[in-house]
Backbone as CSV, one residue per row, in Angstrom:
resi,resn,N_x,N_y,N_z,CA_x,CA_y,CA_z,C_x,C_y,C_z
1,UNK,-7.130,-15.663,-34.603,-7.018,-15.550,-33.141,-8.154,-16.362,-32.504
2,UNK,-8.001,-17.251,-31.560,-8.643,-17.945,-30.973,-9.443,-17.260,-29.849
3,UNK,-10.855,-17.705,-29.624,-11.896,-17.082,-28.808,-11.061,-16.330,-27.278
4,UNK,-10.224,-17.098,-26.711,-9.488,-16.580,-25.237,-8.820,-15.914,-25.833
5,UNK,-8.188,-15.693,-26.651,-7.241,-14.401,-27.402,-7.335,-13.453,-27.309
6,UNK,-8.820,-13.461,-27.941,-9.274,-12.289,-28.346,-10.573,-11.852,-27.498
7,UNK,-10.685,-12.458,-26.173,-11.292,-11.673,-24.930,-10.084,-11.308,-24.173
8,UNK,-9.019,-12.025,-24.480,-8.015,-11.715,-23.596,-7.606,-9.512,-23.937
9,UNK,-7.732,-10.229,-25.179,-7.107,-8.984,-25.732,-8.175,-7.468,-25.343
10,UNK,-9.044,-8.170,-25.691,-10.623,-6.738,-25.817,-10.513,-6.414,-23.694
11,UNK,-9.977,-7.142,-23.276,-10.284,-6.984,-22.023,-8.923,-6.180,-21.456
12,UNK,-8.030,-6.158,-21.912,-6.528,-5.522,-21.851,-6.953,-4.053,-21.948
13,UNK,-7.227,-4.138,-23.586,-7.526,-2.748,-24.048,-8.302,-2.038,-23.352
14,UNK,-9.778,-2.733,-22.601,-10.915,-1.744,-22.324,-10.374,-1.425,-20.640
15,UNK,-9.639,-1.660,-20.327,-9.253,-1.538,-18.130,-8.156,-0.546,-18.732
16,UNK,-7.815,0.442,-17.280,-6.607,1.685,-17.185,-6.362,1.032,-16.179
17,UNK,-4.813,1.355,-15.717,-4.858,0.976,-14.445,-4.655,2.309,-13.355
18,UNK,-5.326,1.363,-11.997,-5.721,2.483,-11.197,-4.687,3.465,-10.826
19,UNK,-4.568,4.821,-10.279,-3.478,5.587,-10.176,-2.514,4.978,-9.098
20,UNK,-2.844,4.238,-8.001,-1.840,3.634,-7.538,-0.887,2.759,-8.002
21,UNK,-1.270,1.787,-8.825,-0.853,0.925,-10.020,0.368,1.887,-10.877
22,UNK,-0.216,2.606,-11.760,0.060,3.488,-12.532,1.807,4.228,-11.791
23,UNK,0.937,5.105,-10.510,2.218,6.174,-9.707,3.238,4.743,-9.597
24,UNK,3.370,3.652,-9.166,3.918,2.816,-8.785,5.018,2.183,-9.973
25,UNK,4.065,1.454,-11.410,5.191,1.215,-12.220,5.765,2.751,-12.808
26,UNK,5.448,3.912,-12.820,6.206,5.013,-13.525,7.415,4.976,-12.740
27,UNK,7.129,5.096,-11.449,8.502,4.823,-10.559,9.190,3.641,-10.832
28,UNK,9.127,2.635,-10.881,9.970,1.915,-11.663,10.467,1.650,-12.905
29,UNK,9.406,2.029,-13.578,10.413,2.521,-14.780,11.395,4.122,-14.598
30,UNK,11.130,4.886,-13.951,11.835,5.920,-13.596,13.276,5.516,-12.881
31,UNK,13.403,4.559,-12.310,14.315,4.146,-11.041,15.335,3.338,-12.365
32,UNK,14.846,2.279,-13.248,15.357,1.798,-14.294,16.355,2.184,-15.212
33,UNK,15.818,3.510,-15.344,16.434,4.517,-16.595,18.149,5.323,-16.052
34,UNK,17.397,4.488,-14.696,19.651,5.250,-13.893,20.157,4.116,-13.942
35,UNK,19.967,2.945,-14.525,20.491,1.619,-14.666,21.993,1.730,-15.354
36,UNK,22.991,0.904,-15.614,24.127,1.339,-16.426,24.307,0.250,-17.287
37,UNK,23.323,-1.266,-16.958,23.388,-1.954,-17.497,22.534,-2.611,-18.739
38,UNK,22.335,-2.137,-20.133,21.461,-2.446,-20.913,20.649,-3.162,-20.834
39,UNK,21.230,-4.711,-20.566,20.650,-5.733,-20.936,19.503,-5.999,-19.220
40,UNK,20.242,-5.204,-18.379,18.974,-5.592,-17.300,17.744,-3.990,-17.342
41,UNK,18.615,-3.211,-17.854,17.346,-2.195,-18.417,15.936,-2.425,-19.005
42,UNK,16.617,-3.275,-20.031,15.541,-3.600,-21.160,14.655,-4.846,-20.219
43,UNK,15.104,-5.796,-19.909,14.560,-6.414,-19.281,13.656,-6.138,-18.190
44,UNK,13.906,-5.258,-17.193,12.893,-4.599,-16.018,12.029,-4.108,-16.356
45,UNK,12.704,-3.163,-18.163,11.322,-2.335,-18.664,10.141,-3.603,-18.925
46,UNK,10.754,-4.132,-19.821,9.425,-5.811,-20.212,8.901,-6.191,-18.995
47,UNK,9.594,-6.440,-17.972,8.781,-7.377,-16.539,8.020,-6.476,-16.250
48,UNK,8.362,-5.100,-16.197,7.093,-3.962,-15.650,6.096,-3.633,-16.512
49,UNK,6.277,-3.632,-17.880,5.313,-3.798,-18.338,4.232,-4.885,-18.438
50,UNK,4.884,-6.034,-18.438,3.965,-7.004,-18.517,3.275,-7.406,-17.206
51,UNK,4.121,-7.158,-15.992,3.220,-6.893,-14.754,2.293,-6.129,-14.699
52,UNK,2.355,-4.895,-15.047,1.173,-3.833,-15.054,0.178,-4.687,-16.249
53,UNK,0.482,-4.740,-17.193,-0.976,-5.525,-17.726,-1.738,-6.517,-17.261
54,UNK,-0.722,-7.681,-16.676,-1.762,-8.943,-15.773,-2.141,-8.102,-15.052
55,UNK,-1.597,-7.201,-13.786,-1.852,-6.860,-12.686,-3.171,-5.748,-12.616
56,UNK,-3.390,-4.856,-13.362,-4.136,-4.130,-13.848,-5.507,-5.109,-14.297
57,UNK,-5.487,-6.131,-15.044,-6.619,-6.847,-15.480,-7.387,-7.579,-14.708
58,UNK,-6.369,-8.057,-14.098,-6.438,-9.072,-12.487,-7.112,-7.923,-11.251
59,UNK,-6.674,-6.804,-11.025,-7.596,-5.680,-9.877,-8.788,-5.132,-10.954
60,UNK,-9.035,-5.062,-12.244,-10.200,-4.696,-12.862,-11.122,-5.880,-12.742
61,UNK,-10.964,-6.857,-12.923,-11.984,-8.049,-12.802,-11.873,-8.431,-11.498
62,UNK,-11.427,-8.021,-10.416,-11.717,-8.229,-9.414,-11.378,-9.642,-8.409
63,UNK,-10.040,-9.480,-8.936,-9.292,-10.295,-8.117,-8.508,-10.256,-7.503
64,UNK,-8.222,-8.901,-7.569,-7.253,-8.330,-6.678,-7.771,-7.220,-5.919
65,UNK,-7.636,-7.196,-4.575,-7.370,-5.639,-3.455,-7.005,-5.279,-3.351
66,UNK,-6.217,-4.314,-2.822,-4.968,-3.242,-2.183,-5.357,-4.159,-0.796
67,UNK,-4.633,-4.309,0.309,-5.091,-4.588,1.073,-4.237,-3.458,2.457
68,UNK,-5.047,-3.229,3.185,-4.880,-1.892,4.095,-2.873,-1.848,4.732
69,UNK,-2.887,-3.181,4.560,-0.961,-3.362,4.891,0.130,-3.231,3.543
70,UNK,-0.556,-3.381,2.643,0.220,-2.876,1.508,0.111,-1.399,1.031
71,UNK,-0.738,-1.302,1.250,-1.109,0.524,1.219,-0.183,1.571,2.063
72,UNK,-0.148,0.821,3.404,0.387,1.570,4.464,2.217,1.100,4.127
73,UNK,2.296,0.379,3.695,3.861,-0.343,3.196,4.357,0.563,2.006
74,UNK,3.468,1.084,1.212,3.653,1.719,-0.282,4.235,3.238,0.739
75,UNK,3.126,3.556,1.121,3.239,4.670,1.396,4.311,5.075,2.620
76,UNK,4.304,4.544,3.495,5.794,4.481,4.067,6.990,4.491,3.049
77,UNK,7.184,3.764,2.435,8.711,3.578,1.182,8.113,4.544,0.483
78,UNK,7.400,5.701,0.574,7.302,6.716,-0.698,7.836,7.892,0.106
79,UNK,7.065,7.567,1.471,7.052,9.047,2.228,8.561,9.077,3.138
80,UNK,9.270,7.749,3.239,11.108,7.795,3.831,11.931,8.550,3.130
81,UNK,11.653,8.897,2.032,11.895,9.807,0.845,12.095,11.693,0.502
82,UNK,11.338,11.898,1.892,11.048,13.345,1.496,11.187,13.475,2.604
83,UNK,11.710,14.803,3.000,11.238,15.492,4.181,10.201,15.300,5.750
84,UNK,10.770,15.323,6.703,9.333,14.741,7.447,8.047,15.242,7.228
85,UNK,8.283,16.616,7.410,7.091,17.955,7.552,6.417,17.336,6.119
86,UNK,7.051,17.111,5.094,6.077,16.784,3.692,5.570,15.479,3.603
87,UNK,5.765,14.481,4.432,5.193,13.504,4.678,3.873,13.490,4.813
88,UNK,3.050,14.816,5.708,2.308,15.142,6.831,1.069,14.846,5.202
89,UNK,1.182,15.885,4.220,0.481,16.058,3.007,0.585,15.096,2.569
90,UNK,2.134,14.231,1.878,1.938,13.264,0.637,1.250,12.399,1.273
91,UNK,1.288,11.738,2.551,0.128,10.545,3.384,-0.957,10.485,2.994
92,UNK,-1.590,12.142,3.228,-3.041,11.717,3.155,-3.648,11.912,1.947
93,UNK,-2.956,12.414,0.514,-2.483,12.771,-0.710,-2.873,11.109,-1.306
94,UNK,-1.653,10.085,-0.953,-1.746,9.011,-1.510,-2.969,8.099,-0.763
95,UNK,-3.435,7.780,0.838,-4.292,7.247,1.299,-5.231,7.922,0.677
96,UNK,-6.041,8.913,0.222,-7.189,9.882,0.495,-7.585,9.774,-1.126
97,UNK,-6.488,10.247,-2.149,-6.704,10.919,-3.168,-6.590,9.646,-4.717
98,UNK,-5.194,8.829,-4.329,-4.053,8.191,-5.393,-5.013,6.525,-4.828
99,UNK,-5.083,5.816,-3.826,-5.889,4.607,-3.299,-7.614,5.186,-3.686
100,UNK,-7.919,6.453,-3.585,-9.423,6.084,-4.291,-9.891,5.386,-5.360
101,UNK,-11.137,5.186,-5.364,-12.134,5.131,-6.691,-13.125,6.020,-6.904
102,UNK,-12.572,7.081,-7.734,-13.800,8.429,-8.250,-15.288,7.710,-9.261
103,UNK,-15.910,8.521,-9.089,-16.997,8.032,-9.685,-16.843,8.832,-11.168
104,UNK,-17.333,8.246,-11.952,-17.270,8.111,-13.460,-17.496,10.506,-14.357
105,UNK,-18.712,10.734,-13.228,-19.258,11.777,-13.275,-18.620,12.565,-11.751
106,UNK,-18.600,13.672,-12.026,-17.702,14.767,-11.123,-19.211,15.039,-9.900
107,UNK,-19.070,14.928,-8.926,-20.027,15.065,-7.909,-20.584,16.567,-8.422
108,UNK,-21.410,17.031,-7.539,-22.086,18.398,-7.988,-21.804,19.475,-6.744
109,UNK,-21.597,20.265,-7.430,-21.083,21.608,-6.319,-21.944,21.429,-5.143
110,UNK,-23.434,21.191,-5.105,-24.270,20.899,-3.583,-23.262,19.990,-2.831
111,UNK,-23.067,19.024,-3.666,-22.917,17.601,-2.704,-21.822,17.826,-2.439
112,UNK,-20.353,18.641,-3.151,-18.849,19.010,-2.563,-19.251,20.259,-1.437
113,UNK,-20.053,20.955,-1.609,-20.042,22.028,-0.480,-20.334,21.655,0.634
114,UNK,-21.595,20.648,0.488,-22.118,20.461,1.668,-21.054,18.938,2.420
115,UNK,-20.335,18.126,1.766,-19.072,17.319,2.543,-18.253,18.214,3.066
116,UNK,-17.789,19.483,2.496,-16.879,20.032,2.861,-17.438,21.411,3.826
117,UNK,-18.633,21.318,4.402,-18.833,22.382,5.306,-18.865,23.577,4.929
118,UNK,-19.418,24.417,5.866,-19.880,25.964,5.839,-18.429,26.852,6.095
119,UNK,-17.652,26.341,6.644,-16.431,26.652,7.265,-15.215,26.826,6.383
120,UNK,-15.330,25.778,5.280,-14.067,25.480,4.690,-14.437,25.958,2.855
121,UNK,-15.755,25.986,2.564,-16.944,25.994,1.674,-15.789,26.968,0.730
122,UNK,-15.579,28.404,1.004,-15.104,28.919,0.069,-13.591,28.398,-0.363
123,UNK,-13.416,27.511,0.174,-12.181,27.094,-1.027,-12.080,26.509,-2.263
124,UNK,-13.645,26.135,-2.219,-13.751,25.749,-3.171,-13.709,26.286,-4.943
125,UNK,-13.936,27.432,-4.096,-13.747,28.276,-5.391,-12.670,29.116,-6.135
126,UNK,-12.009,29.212,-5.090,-10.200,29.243,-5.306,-9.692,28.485,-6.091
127,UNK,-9.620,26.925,-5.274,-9.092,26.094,-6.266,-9.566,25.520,-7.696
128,UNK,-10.979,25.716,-7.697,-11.133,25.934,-9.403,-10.753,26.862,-10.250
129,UNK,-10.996,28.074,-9.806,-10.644,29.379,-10.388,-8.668,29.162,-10.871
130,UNK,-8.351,28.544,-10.027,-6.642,28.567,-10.269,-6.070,27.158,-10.942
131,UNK,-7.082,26.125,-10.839,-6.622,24.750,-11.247,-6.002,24.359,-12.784
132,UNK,-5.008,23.721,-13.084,-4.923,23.382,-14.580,-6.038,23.048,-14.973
133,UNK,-5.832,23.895,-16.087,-6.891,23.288,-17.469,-7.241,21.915,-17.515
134,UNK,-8.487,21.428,-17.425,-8.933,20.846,-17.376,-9.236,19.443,-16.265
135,UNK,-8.735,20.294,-15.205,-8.953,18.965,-13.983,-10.327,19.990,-13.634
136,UNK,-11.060,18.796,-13.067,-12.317,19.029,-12.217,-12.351,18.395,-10.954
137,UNK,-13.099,18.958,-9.946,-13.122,18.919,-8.617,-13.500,17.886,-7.958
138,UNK,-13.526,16.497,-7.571,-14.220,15.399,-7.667,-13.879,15.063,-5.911
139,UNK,-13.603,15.917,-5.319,-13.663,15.331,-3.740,-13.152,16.512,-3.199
140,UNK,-13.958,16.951,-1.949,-13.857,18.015,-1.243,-14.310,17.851,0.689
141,UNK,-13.570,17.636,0.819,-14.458,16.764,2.584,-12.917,17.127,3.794
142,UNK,-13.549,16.356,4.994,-12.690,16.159,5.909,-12.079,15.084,5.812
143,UNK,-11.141,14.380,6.191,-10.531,12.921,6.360,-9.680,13.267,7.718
144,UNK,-9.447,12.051,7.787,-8.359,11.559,9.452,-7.233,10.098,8.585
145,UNK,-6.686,10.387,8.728,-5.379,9.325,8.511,-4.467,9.529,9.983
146,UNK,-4.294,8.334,10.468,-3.283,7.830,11.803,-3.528,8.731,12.494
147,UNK,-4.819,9.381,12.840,-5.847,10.395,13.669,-5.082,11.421,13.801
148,UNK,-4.557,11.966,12.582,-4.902,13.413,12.124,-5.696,13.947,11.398
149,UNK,-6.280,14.977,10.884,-7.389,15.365,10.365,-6.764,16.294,9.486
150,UNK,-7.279,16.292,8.304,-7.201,17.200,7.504,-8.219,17.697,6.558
151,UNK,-8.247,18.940,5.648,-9.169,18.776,4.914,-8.882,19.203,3.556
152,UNK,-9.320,18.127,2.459,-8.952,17.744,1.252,-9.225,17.898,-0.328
153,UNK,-9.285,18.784,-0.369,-9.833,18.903,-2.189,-9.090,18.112,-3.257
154,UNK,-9.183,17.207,-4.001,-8.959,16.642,-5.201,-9.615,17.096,-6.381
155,UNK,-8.898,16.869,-7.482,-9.085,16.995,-8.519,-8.754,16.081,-9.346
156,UNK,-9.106,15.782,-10.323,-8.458,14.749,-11.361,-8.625,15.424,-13.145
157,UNK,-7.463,14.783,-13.837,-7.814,14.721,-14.798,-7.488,13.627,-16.513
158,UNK,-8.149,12.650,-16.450,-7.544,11.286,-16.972,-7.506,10.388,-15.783
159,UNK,-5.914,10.282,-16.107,-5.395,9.143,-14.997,-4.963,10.762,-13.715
160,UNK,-4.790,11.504,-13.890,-3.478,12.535,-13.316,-4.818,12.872,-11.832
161,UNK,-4.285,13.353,-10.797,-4.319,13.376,-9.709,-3.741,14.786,-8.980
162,UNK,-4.138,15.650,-8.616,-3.932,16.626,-7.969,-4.373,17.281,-6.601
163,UNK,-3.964,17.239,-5.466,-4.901,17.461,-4.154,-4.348,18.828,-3.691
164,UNK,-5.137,19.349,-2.737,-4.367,20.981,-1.660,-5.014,20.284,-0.280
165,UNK,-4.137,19.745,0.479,-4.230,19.330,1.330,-3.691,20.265,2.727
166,UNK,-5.083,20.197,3.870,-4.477,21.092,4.813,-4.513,20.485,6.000
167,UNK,-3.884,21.152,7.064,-3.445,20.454,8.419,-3.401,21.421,9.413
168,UNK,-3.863,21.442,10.686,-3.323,22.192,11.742,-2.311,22.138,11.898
169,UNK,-1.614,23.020,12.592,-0.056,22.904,13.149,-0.072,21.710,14.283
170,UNK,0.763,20.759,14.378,1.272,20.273,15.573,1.956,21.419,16.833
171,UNK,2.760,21.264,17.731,3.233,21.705,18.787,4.675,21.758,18.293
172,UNK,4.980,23.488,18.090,6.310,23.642,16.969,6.380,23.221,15.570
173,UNK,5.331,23.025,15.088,5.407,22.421,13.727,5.412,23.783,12.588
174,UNK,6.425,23.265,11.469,6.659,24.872,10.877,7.867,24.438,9.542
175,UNK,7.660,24.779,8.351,8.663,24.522,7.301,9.982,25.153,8.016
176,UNK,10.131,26.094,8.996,10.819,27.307,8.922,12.183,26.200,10.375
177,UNK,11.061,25.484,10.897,11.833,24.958,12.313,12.165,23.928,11.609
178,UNK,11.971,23.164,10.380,12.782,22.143,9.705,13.868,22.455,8.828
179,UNK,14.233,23.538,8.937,15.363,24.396,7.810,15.063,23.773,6.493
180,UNK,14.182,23.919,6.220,13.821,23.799,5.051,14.389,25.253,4.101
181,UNK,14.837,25.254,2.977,15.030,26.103,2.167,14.011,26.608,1.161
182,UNK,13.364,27.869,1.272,12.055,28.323,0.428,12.630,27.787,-0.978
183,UNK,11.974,27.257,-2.021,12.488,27.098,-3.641,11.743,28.442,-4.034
184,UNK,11.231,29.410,-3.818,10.868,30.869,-4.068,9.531,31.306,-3.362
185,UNK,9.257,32.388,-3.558,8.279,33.149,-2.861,7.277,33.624,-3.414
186,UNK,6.043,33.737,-3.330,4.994,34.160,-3.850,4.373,35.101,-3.152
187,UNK,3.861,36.636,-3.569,3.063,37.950,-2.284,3.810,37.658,-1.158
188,UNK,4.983,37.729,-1.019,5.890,37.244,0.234,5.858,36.281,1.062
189,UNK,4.740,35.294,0.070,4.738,33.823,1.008,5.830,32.613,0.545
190,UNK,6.776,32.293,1.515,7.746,31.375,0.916,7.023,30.042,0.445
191,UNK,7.862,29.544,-0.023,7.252,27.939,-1.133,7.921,27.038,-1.113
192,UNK,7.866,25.823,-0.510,8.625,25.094,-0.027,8.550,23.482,-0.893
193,UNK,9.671,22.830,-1.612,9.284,22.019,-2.637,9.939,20.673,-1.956
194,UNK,9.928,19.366,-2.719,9.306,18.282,-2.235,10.017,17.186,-3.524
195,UNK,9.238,16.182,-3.720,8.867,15.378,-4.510,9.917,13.546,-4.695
196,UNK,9.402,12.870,-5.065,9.682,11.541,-5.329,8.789,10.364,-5.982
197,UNK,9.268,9.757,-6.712,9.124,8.879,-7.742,8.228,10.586,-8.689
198,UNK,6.893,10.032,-8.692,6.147,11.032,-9.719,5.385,12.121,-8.891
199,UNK,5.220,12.136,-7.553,4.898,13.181,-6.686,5.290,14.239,-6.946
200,UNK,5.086,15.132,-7.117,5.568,16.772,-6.964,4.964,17.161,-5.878
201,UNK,5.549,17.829,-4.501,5.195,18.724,-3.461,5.594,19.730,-3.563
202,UNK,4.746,21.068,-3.488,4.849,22.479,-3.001,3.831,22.422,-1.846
203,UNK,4.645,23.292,-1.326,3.971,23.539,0.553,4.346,24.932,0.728
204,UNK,3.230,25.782,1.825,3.617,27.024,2.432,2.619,26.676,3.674
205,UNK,2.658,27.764,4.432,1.759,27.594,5.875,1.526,29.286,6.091
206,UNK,0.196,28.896,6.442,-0.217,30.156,7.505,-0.232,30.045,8.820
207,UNK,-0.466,30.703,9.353,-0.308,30.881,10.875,-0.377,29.834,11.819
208,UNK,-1.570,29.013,11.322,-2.079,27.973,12.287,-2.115,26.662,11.049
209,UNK,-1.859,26.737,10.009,-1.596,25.782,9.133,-0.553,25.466,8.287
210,UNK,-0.218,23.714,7.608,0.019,23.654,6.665,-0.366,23.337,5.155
211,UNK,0.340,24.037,4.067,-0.680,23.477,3.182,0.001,22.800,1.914
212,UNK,-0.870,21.725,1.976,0.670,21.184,0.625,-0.798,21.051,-1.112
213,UNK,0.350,21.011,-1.940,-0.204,20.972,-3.305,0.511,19.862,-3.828
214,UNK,-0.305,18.805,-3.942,0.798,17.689,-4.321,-0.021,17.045,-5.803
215,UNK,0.718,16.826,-6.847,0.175,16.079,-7.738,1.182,15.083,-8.796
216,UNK,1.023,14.495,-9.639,1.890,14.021,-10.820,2.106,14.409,-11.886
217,UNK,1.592,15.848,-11.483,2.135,17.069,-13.189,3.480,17.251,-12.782
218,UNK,3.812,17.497,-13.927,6.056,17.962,-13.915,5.722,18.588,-12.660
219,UNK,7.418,18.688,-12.519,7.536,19.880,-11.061,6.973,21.145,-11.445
220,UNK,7.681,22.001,-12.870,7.083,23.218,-12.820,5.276,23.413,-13.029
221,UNK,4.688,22.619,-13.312,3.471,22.848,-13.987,2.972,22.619,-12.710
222,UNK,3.696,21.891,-11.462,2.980,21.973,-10.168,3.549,23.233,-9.560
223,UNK,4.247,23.707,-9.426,4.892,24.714,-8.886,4.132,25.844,-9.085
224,UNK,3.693,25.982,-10.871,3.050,26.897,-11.191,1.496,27.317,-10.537
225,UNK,1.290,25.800,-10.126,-0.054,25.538,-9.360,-0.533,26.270,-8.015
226,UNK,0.660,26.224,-7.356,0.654,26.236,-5.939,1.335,27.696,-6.005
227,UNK,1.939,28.229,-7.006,1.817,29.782,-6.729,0.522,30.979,-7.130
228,UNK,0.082,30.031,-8.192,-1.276,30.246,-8.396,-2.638,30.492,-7.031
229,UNK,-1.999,29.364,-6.668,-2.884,29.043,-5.285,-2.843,29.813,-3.878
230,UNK,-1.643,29.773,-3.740,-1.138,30.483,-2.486,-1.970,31.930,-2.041
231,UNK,-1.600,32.866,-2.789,-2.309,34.318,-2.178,-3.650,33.865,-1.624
232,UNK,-4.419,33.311,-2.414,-5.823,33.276,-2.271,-6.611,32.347,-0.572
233,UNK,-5.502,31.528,-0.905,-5.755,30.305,0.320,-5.210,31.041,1.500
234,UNK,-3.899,31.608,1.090,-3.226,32.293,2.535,-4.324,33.195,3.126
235,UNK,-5.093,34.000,2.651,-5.745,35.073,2.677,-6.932,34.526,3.351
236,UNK,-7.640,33.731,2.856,-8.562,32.966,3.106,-8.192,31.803,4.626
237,UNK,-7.405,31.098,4.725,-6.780,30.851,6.302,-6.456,31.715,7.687
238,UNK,-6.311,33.473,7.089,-6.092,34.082,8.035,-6.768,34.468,8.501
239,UNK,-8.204,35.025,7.177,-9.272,35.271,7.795,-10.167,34.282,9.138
240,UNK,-9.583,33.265,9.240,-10.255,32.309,10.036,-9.425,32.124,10.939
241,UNK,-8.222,32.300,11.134,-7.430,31.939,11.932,-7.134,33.720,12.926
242,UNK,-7.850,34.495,12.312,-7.880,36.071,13.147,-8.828,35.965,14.243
């Protein structure tokens, strides 16, 4: 193997690609697999693969950006997909959580408490206490996307991606005024489900909020998440919202 070969190669192996990258070709290979035609099956699978490797090597060495109109383009064609009301979460889910860059080491409970305020502080401990095995807490703060505000806990684990994203109510805003159909109930809180390409959404609301659980674990292993989650958060929203 010749010297460019074999940097080519060592340089393949040592880059992941980023979760936007990643959520993006799974969906196309997902979209592929309803194909009826073999020979363009096999073929889309090869072009997507071999795109994700230049493309992946090419944004690791730093030649490529996301640039703020392709971001907002992704995420539009993800979020035409679902429900309006679940839009509200997967937005700031994929801008906030799936377009980051986490740092290598998990921030430290000071530095997540104190981004995420005196106010919002004990959720933090909910959502660890209930999180899959082995994700850790790596962003906990306020954000604004298309000047709404929400506030955001992430988790990661590997490549995988998990957020509990919350929102004030708009004016009539409510799973219940979108006839949405509960997919089941948890301590009598209904649970409202979601999802496209590799997204999984579960959502419920309290009084003055909504709250979505969105990640790229199966549906049930998210489902399982967000019933996990629910009592504790509901409980914890009302107290603040009394």
């Amino acid at each position: 193997m010749n010297p460019m070969n074999a940097r080519l190669k060592t340089a393949v192996q040592s880059v992941s690609a980023p979760p936007y990258l990643a959520a993006r070709i799974r969906g196309e290979l997902d979209a592929v697999q309803h194909r009826s035609v073999w020979g363009a099956r096999l073929m889309a699978v090869a072009a997507a693969a071999a795109v994700c490797i230049g493309v992946t090597v090419t944004y690791q060495l730093g030649h490529l950006r996301l640039t703020a109109n392709s971001q907002e383009s992704y995420v539009a064609s993800v979020s035409n997909q679902v429900p309006s009301i679940m839009r509200v979460g997967l937005g700031d889910h994929i801008h906030c959580a799936v377009f980051r860059k986490y740092p290598a080491a998990p921030p430290t409970v000071e530095e997540l408490a104190e981004d995420l305020g005196p106010k919002y502080v004990g959720l933090m401990q909910i959502v660890t206490a209930h999180a899959p095995s082995g994700f850790h807490l790596m962003m906990a703060h306020h954000c604004k996307i298309h000047g709404r505000r929400f506030v955001h806990l992430a988790l990661t684990k590997g490549g995988q991606v998990l957020s509990m994203v919350i929102a004030v109510k708009g004016e009539g805003e409510s799973f219940k005024t979108e006839n949405l159909v509960p997919a089941l109930s948890e301590a009598g809180i209904p649970i409202y489900r979601s999802g496209v390409q590799r997204f999984q959404i579960a959502a419920f609301e309290s009084r003055d909020r909504l709250v979505y659980v969105i990640s790229d674990l199966p549906q049930q292993k998210n489902m399982e998440t967000v019933l996990a989650l629910a009592p504790g958060v509901k409980e914890f929203l009302s107290r603040l919202e009394s």
